[in-house]
C-alpha positions, -999 to +999 in steps of 0.1 A: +000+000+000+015+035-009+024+056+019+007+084+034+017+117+022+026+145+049-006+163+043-028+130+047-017+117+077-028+156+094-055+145+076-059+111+096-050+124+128-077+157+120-102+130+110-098+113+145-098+142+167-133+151+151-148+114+158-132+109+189-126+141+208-097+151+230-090+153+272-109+176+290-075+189+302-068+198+268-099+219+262-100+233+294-062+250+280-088+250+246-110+273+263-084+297+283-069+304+241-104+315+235-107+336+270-073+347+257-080+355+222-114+369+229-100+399+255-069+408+232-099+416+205-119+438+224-089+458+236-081+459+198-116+471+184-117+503+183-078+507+170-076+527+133-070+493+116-094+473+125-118+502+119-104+504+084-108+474+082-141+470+090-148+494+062-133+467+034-155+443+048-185+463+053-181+471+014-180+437+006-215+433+017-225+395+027-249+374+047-251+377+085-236+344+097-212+348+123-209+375+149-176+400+152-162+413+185-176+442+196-199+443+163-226+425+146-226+392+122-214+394+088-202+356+066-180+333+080-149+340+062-150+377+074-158+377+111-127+351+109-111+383+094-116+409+115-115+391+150-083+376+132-072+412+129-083+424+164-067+389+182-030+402+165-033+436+163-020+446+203+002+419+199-008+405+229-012+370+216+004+338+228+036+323+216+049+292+206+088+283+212+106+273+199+095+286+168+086+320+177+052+323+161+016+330+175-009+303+169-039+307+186-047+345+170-053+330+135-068+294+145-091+308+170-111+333+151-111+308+124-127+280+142-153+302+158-166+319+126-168+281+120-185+270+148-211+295+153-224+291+116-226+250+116-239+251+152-216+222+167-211+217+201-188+238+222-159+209+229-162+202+190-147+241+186-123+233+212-107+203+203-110+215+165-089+248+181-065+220+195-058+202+161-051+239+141-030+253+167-010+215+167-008+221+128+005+256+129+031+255+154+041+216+139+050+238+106+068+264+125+090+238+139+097+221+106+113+256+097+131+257+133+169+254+124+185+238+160+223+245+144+213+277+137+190+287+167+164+305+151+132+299+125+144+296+090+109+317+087+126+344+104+161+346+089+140+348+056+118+377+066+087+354+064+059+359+095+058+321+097+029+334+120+005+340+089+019+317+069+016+285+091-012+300+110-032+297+077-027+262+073-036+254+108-067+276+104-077+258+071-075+224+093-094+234+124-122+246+100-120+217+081-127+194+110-157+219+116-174+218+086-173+179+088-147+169+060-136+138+051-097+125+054-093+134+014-112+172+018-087+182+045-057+170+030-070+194+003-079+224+025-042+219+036-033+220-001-050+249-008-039+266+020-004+260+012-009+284-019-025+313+005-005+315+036+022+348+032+033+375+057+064+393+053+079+414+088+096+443+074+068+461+090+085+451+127+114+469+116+109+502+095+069+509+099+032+504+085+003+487+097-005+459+076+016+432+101-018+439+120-041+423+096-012+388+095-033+363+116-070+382+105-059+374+066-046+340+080-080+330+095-098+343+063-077+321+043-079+290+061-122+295+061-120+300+023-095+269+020-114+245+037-150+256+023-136+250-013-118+219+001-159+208+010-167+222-029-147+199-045-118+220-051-086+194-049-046+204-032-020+185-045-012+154-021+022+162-016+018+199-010+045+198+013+070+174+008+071+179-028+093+193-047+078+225-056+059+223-022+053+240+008+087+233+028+110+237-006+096+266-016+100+283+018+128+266+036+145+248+010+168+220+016+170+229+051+134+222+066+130+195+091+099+174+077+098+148+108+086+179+130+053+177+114+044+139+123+067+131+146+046+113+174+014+137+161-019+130+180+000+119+213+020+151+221+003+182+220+017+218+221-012+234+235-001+230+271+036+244+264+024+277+248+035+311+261+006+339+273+017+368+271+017+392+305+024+424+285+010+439+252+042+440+232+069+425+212+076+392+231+115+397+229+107+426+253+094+409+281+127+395+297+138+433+297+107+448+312+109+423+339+143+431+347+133+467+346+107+461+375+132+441+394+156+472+396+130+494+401+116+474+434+161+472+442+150+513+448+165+523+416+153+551+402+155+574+364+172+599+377+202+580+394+207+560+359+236+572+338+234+544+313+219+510+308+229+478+285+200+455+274+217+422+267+194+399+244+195+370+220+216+381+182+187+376+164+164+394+186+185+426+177+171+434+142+136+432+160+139+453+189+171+471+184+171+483+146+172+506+135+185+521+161+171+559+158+135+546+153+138+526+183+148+554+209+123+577+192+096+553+181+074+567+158+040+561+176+028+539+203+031+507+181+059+509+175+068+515+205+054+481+215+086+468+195+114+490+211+139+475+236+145+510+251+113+522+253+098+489+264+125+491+294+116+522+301+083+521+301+085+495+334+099+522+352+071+547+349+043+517+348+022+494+368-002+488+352-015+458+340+001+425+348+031+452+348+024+470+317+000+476+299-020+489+267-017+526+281+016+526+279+016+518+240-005+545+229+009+579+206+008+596+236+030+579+257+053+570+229+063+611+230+066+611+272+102+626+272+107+609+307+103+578+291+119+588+263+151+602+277+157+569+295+151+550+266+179+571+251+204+551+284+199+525+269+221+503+243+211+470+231+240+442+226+240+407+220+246+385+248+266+348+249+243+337+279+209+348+257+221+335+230+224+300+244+189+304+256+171+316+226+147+305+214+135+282+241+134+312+257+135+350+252+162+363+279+175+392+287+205+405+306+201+442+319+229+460+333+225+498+352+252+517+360+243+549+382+253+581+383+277+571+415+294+547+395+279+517+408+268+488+386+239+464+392+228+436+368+194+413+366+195+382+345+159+371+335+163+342+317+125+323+315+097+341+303+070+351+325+034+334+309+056+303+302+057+266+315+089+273+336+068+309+350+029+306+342+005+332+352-021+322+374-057+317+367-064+346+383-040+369+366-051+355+331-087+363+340-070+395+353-057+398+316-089+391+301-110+416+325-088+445+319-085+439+283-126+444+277-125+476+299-115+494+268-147+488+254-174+467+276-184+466+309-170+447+338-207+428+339-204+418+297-168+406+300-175+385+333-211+370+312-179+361+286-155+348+308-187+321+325-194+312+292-160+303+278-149+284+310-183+263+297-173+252+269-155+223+279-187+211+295-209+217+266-224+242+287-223+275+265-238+275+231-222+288+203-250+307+192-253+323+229-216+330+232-213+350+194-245+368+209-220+379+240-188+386+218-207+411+194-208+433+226-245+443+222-250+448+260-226+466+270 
């Protein structure tokens, strides 16, 4: 009998998680991604973007099937485009590592415009959430380089976040619309030719990195309803030789990472949150920040400081250099090493800091700003034997009376090795929706999600919470 192609044997293991279902420890950790995914979109929905984008889509016209954060309904593929959008946009997602991508902000919105518009039961989205994030951060790895210490994805200027995100999208969909082995091998196949994101943005400006994991969802919807149309993928979409891993890793992918004991290890549970609403290579630096800042040290006794991170990290956070002590406006700022630090000096909000210290306004706070200007970001031997298990960070002060003190954090906060707490994720969650519902609407949310592993929320009752209608 021939062998099972890469793409089939997702398709085998998809096939089975639909029939059979999945622990109820694994959708509980299901249902916090949604918690999760749902309060990073209504901090997000009234940004510019998303508004913008809500234009497109509102121009596009369509039937009412699924509902949009803070909004009303509008046709599967969409709402999985705009809550897409709003889930990425504060990047305040979660994070997989080693392969530094964010899985749940394009599989999420996906699987609940879905959901809501086939009417399945609540632990079907869940363990359908389970399979696409599995999926996604399964292709991230096959582009993880161990000699090298980084994503392939990532050397290449590729947001393997969009690009695998779609295909995990287009599989958790798949499973929800009820296809057979052969129609999501070819939703993976056709989402193979739609996955793209490219991160220049992270370095020199422009908004569009926003809509990554929004387009990502959207493509994964349309990939799997033309998979259930009869539209075919090639079988070996991508092992082959003009396929998916060639034609963005080339002869240096790692193809076992994608089956390698697949449907008995999961990544779900080994996913990062994220504690602050900003570049993740940040975090070990503003954590270090608050450390000196409770050692008593204050602005005006720093006369410089070094922020020691992984190389790689550098062209991120670091460059170019001038944009990152000035950053153009508060997003940006969410991607500056110096201000970043900085900003944990003059904050506490939050879980530490939070969305108000990433807005225009802050971004041109010359207190922050003239500290961010101490600061000089260098690679670091000790990082870089970390990275990217971890995102560490070595931070050095020296003070105006010559004395030097140094804080090594070297495991992310929101991680396996330093997780938050139920109550500081729910903490998360609550002061996310403050920017646009009340206390009362998020906390009907947050009941409802932590139901959905009992099959005790409906779908069509939880998109009637998400629109926002009574706040």
């Amino acid at each position: 009998m021939q062998a099972l192609t890469l793409s089939q044997l997702i398709a085998q293991v998809a096939v089975g998680v639909g029939k059979n279902g999945l622990s109820s420890e694994l959708r509980d950790n299901s249902a916090m991604r949604v918690l999760d995914c749902l309060g990073n979109s209504f901090a997000a929905a009234e940004l510019p973007v998303v508004q913008q984008m809500r234009e497109v889509v509102d121009a596009w016209g369509g039937n009412e099937q699924s509902s949009v954060v803070n909004a009303g309904k509008t046709n599967v593929p969409n709402a999985a485009l705009l809550n897409g959008t709003m889930a990425h946009a504060l990047d305040f997602d979660d994070t997989h590592l080693p392969s530094v991508l964010h899985p749940s902000a394009s599989v999420v919105p996906a699987a609940l415009a879905v959901a809501e518009f086939m009417n399945v039961s609540a632990t079907a989205l869940l363990d359908s959430i389970v399979m696409g994030i599995e999926v996604t951060c399964r292709l991230g790895m096959a582009g993880y380089d161990r000699e090298l210490g980084n994503s392939i994805f990532f050397e290449n200027g590729l947001h393997a976040t969009s690009i695998t995100g779609t295909m995990g999208a287009a599989v958790a969909s798949a499973i929800l619309l009820g296809a057979s082995e052969e129609e999501i091998a070819s939703a993976i196949g056709i989402a193979a030719s739609m996955g793209a994101g490219l991160l220049e943005a992270n370095r020199t400006g422009g908004t569009v990195k926003r809509l990554h994991c929004g387009w990502a969802a959207h493509a994964g919807v349309v990939a799997a309803q033309s998979a259930k149309a009869g539209i075919t993928g090639p079988p070996t979409v991508l092992e082959g030789r003009f396929g998916f891993l060639h034609a963005f890793l080339g002869d240096r992918a790692v193809a076992h990472e994608i089956t390698d004991n697949l449907g008995e290890q999961w990544v779900l549970p080994g996913l990062f949150y994220k504690p602050y609403p900003c570049n993740h290579f940040t975090h070990a630096g503003i954590d270090a920040a608050r450390e000196l800042r409770k050692m008593g040290i204050s602005p005006e006794v720093i006369e410089s400081i070094t922020l020691g991170v992984p190389t790689p990290v550098l062209r991120t956070i670091a460059e170019p250099i001038a944009a990152k002590a000035r950053p153009e406006s508060g997003y940006h700022a969410a991607f500056s090493g110096p201000f970043t630090l900085a900003s944990a000096w003059f904050s506490d909000e939050g879980l530490g800091v939070f969305h108000e210290d990433f807005t225009d306004e802050s971004a041109r706070d010359e207190d922050r700003l003239a500290l961010a200007a101490k600061v000089t970001c260098e690679p670091n031997k000790l990082c870089d034997s970390i990275f990217p298990n971890q995102f560490p960070a070595v931070v050095t002060v020296v003070l105006t009376n010559g004395t030097t003190h140094t804080v090594e954090i070297l495991t992310n906060r929101g991680g396996p090795d330093r997780p938050l707490s139920q109550e500081e994720l729910e903490l998360k969650f609550t002061k996310n929706c403050e920017r646009t519902i009340s206390t009362q609407h998020a906390d009907k949310i947050r009941v409802a999600v932590r139901n959905l592993s009992t099959n005790n929320t409906t779908l069509a009752s939880l998109g009637a919470l998400i629109q926002g209608s009574s706040q």
